[in-house]
C-alpha positions in Angstrom: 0.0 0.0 0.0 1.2 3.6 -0.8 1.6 6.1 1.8 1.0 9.8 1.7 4.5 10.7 1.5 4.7 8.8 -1.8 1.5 10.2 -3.2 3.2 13.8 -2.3 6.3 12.6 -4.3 4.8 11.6 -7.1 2.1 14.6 -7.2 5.2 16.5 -6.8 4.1 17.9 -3.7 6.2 18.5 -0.4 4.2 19.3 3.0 5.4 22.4 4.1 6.4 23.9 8.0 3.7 24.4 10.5 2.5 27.9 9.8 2.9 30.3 12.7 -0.5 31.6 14.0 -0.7 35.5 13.3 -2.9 35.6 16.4 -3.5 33.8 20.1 -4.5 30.5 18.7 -2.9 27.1 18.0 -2.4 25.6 14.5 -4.5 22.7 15.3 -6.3 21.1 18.3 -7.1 17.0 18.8 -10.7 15.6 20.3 -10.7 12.0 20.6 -10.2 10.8 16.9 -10.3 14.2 15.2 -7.9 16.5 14.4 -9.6 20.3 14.2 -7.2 22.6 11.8 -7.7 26.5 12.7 -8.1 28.8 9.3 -4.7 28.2 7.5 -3.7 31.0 4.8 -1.8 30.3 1.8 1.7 31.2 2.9 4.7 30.1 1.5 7.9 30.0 3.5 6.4 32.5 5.9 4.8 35.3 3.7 1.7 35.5 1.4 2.6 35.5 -2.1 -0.6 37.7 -2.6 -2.9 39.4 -1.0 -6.7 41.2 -2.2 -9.9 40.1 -2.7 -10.9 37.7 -5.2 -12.6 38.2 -8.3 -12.5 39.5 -12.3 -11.1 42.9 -13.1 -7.6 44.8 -12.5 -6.3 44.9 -8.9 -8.0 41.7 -7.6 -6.5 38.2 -7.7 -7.7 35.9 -10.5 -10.2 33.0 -9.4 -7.3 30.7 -10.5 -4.8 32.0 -8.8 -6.9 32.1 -5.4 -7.8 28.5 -6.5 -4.3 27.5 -5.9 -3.5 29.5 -3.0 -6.8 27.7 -1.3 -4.0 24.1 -2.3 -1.4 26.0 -0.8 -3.5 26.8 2.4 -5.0 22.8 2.6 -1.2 22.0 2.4 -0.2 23.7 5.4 -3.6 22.5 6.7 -2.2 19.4 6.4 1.6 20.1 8.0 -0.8 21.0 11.6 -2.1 17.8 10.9 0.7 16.2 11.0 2.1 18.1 13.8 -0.9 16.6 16.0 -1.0 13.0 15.2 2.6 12.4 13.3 2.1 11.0 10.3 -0.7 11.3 7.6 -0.9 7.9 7.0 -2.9 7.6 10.1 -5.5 9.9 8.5 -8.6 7.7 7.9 -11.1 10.4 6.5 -10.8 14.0 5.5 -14.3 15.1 7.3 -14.8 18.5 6.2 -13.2 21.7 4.4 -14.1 25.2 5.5 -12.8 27.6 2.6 -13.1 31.3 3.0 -12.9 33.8 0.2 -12.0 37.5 0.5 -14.6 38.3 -2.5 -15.1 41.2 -4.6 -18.9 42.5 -4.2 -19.6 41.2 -7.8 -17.8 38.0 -7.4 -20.1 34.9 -6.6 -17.5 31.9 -7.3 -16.2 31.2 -4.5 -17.2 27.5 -5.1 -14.6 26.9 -7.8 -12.0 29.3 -6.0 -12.4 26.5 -2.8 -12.0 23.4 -5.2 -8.6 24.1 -5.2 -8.7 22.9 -1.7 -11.0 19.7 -2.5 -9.4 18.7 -5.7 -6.0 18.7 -3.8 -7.1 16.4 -1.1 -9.2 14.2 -3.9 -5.9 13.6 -5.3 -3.5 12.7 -2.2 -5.8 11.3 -0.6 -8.4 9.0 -3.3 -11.4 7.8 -1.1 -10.3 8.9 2.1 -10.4 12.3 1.0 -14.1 12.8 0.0 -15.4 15.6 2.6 -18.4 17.5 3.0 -17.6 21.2 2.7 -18.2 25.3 2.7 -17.2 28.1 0.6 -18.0 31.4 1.8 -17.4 34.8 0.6 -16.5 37.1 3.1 -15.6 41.0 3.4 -11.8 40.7 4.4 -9.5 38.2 6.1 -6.5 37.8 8.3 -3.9 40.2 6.9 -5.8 40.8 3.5 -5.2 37.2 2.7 -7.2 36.1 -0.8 -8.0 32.7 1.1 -8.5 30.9 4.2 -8.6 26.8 4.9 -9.6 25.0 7.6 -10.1 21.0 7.8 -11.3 18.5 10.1 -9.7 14.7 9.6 -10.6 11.7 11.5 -8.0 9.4 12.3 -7.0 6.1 14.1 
């Protein structure tokens, strides 16, 4: 059987280093056989490599782009995961995603924008990952990020 850190190897993925909180919070928490991620951002070796709200026009950030900053966000996700319970391999069920847009007033797809987030776990983690989710499109968040994450896995 495959393990996670070969399905990150061959989707070319690495798992990055626990995110920092930005506030007085933990990355993640543990109850019984779940593993509750707070909101992660889409930072990349510390920083955000944009910030805005989402949507179409000049000066906001492309519903692509936040697409793959909501992967980015599931990845470090993912890294306080693994900070909690050691290994991903123990992860028997990616329960549910909680993906939070910074929308433009006109923009209404923040669906699409928070597949970024689902298709990523589809693919690393096949069955296990199928979740029941939210997208929601809200004013601003932490330090003008475009996107927010936040999962809960079960595990054994």
């Amino acid at each position: 059987m495959s393990t996670i850190a070969d399905r990150f190897a061959e989707l070319g993925l690495s798992l990055p280093e626990v995110a920092a909180p930005v506030a007085a919070y933990v990355p993640a928490v543990t109850e019984g056989n779940l593993v509750f991620t707070s909101g992660q951002l889409p930072f990349v070796s510390g920083a955000l490599p944009e910030t805005g709200k989402v949507g179409e026009g000049d000066g906001l950030v492309s519903p692509e782009i936040a697409a793959e900053y909501a992967g980015i966000a599931v990845l470090n996700a993912l890294a306080a995961v693994q900070a909690q319970i050691g290994s991903l391999d123990r992860i028997t069920r990616i329960v549910k995603i909680n993906g939070f847009v910074a929308s433009d007033p006109e923009f209404f797809g923040q669906p699409a924008v928070i597949n970024g987030a689902s298709t990523l776990i589809g693919e690393i983690f096949g069955e296990r990952g199928q979740h029941a989710r939210a997208a929601v499109g809200v004013a601003v968040l932490p330090l003008n990020a475009p996107v927010e994450v936040e999962i809960v896995v079960a595990f054994e």
